[in-house]
C-alpha positions as CSV (number, residue, x, y, z in Angstrom):
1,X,2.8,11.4,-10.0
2,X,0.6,11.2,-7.0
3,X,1.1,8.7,-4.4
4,X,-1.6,7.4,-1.7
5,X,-1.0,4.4,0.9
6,X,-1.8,1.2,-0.5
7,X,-4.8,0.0,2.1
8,X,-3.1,-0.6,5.2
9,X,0.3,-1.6,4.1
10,X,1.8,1.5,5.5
11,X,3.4,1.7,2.4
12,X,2.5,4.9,-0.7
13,X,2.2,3.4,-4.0
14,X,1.9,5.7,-7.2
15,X,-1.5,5.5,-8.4
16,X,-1.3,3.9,-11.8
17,X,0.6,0.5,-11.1
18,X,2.3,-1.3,-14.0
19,X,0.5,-4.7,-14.7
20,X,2.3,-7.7,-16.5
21,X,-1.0,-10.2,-17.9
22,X,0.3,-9.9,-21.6
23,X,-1.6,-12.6,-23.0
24,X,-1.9,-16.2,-23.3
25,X,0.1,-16.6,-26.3
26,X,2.9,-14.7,-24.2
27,X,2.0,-17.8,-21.5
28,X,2.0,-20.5,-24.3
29,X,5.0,-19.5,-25.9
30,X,7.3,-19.5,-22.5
31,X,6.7,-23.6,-22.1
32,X,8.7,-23.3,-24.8
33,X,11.4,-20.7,-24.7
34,X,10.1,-17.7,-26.5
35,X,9.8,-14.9,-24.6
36,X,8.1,-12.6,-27.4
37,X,9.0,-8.9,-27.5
38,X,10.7,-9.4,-24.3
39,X,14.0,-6.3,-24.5
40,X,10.7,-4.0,-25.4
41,X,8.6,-5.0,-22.1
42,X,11.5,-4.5,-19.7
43,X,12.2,-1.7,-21.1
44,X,8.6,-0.4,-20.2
45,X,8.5,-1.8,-16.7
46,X,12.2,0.1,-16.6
47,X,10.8,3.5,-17.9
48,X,7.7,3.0,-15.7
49,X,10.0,2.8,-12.4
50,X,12.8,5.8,-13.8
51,X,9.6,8.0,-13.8
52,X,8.0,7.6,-10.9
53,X,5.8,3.9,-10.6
54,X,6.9,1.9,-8.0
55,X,3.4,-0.7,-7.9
56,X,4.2,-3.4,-9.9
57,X,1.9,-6.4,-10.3
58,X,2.5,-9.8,-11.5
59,X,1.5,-13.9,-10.9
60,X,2.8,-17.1,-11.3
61,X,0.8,-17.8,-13.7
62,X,1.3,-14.8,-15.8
63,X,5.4,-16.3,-16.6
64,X,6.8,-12.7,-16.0
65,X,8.5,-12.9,-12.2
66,X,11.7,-13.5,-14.2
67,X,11.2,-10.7,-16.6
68,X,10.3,-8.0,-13.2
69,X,13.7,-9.9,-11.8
70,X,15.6,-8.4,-14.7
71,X,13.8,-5.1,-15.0
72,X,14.2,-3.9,-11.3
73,X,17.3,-5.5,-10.7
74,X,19.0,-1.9,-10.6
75,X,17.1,0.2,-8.4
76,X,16.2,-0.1,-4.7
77,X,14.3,-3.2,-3.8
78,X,12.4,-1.0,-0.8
79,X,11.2,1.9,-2.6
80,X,9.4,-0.4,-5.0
81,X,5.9,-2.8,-4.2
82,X,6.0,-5.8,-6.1
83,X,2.9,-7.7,-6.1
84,X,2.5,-11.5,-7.3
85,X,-0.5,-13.9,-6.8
86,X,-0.7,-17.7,-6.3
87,X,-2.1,-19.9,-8.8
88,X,-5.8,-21.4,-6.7
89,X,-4.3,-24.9,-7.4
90,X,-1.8,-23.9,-5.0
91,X,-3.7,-22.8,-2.2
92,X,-3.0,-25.6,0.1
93,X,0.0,-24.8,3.2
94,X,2.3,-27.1,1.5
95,X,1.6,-26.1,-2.0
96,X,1.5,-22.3,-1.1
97,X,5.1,-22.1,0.8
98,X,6.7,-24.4,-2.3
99,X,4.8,-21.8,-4.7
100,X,6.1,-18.4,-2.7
101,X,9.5,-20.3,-3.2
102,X,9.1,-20.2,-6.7
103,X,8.4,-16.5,-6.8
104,X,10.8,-15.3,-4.3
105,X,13.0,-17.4,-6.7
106,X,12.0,-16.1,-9.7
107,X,11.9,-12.7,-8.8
108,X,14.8,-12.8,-7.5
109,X,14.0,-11.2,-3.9
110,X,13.5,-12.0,-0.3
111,X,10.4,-10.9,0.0
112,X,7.3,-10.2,-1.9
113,X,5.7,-7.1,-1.2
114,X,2.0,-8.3,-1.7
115,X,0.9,-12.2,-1.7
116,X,-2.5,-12.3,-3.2
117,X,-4.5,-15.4,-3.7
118,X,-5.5,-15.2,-7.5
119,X,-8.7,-16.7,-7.3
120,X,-10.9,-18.6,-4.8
121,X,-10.5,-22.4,-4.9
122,X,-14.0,-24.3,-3.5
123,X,-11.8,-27.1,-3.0
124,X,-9.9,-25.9,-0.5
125,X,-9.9,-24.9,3.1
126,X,-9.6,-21.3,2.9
127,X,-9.2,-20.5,6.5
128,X,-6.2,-22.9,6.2
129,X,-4.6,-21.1,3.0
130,X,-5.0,-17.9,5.4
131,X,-3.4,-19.0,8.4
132,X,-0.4,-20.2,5.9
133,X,-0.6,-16.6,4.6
134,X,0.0,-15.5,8.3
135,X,2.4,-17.4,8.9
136,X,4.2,-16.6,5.5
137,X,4.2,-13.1,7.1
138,X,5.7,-13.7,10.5
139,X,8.7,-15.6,8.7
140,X,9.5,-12.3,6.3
141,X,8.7,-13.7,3.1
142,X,5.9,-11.8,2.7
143,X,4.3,-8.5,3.6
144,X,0.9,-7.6,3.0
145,X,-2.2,-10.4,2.2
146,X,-3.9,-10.0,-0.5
147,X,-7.3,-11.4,-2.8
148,X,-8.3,-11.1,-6.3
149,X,-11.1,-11.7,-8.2
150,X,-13.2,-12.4,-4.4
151,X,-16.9,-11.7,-4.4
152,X,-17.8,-9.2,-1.2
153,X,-19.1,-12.8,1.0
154,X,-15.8,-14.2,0.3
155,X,-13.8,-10.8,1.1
156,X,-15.9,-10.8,4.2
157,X,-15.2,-13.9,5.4
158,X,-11.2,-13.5,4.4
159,X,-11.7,-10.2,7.0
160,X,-13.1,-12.5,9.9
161,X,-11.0,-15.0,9.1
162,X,-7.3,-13.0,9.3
163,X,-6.4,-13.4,12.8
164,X,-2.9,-11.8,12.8
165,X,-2.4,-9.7,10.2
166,X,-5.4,-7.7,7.9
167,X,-5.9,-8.0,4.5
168,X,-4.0,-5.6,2.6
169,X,-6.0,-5.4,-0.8
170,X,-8.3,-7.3,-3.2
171,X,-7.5,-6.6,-7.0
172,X,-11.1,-6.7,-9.5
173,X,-11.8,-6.1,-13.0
174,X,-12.8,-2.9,-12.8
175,X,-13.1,0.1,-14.9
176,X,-15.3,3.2,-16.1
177,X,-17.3,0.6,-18.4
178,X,-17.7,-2.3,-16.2
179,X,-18.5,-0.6,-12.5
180,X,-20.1,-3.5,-10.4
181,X,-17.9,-2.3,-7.5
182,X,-19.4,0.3,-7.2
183,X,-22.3,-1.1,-5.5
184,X,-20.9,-2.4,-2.5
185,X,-17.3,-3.6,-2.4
186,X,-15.9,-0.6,-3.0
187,X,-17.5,1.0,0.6
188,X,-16.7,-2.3,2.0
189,X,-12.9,-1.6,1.2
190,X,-13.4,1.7,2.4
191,X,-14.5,0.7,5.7
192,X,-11.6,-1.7,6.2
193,X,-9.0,0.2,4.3
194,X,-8.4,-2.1,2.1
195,X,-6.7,-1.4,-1.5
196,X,-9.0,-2.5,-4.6
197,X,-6.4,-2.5,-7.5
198,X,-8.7,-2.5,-10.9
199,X,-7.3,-5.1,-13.8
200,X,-8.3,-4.2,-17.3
201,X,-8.6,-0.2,-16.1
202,X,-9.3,0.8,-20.1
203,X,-11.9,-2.1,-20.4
204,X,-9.3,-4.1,-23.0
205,X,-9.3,-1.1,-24.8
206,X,-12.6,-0.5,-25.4
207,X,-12.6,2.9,-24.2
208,X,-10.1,3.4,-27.1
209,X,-11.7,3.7,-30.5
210,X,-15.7,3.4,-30.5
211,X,-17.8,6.7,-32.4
212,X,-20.5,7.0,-29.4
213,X,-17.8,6.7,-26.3
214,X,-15.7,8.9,-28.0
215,X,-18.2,11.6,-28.2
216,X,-18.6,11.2,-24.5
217,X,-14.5,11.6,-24.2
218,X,-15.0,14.7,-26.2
219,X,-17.7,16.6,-24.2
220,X,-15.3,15.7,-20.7
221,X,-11.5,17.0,-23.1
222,X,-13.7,20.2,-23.7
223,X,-13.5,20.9,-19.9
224,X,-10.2,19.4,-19.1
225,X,-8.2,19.6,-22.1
226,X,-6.5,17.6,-24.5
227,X,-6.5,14.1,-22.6
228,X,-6.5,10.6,-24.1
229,X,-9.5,8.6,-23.6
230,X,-7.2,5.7,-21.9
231,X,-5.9,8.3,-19.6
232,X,-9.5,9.7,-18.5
233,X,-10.7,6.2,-18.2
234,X,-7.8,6.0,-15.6
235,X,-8.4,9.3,-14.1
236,X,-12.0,8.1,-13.4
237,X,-10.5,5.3,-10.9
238,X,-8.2,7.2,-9.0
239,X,-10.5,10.4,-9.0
240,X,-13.7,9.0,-7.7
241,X,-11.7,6.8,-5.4
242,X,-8.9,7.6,-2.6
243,X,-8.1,3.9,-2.5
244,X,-8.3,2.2,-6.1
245,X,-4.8,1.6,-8.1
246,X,-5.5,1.1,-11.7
247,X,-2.5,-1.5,-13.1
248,X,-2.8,-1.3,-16.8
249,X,-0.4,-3.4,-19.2
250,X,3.3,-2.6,-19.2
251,X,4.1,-3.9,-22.6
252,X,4.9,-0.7,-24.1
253,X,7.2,2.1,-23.5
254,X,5.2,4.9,-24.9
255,X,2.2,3.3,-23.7
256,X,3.7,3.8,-20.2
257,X,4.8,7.3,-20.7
258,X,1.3,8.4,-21.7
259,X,0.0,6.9,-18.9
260,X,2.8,8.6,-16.3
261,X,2.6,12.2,-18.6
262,X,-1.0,12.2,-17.5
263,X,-1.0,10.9,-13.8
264,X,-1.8,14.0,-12.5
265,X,-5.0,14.2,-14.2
266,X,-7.5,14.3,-11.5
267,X,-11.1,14.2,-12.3
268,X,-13.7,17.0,-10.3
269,X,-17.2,16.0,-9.1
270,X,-19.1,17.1,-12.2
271,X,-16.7,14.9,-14.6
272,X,-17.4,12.0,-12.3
273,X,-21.1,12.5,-12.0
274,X,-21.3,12.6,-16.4
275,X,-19.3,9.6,-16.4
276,X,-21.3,7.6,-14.2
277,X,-24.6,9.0,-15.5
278,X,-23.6,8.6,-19.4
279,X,-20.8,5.5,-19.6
280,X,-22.9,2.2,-19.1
């Protein structure tokens, strides 16, 4: 497993996270009680953190804080980064602290490694919901800021605006089929160490099973060897960039163990150069 220093946090994360969107029929169902296949996906988070991931992300409105409470309840709360992200109906101060209860709460902690707005709400005063964040720093509840799904005007502004602390990370859809970052956020996050961890890192599995990309998968195993096309799709992130954490879905044990038995799989310049030319 290799391990970088997530943006400025001071803290080294594995590279492949362990992310916890399952789907919305996982939300639906938890309004009312069922928690569907719920042994098998703490058992992956479990397996993930036995073997060497310690980045785990999650978010209110996901409905798994209380299944990460029970699947890290047994190791050491500080060598693990637990990352959750407020709902943008909740970006207000007063909504925000009551929310970050809820979490702490939920999770079952003191404090959250990474607070990340989840997305931008128009509505609200977002130099107000980043003082709050501050200040949700300075008391210990939280320890790194962070953004998700911001566009590079907001993340700019979120940099001028952070008085007191910096922001830690911003977490995007990104992955070796869908590369908009590329363009500029990715050198803006560069410049300002900031994280980028990339949601839907296999393109929801697109990379998986299709005749063409699967040719291209081919051409790169004949110079690398035997390597899924999910785990070069991963490779891709964490090769071409010192600061991106993939997070894909913990959901499945095996899935998990592929993902760890290949995290060493780094990607050279020529690999990256095909991709980029030949993926679109």
């Amino acid at each position: 497993m290799i391990y970088r220093y997530f943006g400025n946090s001071g803290f080294k994360c594995s590279t492949i996270g362990m992310g916890t969107y399952y789907d919305m029929r996982w939300i639906f169902k938890t309004y009312i009680g069922i928690y569907s296949g719920k042994a098998a996906k703490i058992d992956a988070i479990k397996s993930g953190i036995e073997n060497g991931i310690n980045l785990i992300d999650t978010a209110e409105f996901y409905k798994t804080e209380k299944l990460i409470a029970e699947a890290i309840k047994d190791y050491k709360r500080d060598e693990l980064f637990i990352a959750t992200k407020v709902m943008p109906t909740h970006l207000s101060p007063k909504s925000m602290e009551k929310a970050l209860n809820r979490s702490l709460k939920n999770l079952n902690t003191d404090y959250i490694d990474l607070y990340q707005i989840h997305y931008p709400n128009y509505a609200v005063d977002l130099k107000k919901t980043l003082k709050k964040m501050e200040d949700l720093v300075d008391q210990g509840k939280i320890k790194n800021i962070g953004v998700s799904n911001f566009n590079l005007k907001l993340l700019n502004y979120t940099v001028e605006h952070l008085n007191k602390h910096k922001l830690t990370s911003v977490q995007l859809n990104y992955n070796i089929l869908h590369r908009n970052v590329e363009n500029e956020i990715l050198e803006f996050c560069k410049k300002n160490n900031i994280a980028l961890m990339a949601y839907f890192p296999i393109a929801h599995g697109k990379t998986l099973g299709n005749e063409k990309l699967n040719g291209y998968f081919d051409y790169i195993r004949n110079m690398i060897g035997d390597v899924p096309n999910a785990n070069i799709s991963l490779s891709y992130l964490f090769s071409r960039n010192s600061n991106v954490f993939p997070i894909p879905r913990a959901s499945n044990k095996d899935h998990v163990m592929q993902n760890i038995k290949y995290s060493n799989t780094v990607l050279d310049e020529e690999i990256i150069d095909y991709i980029e030319k030949t993926f679109k």
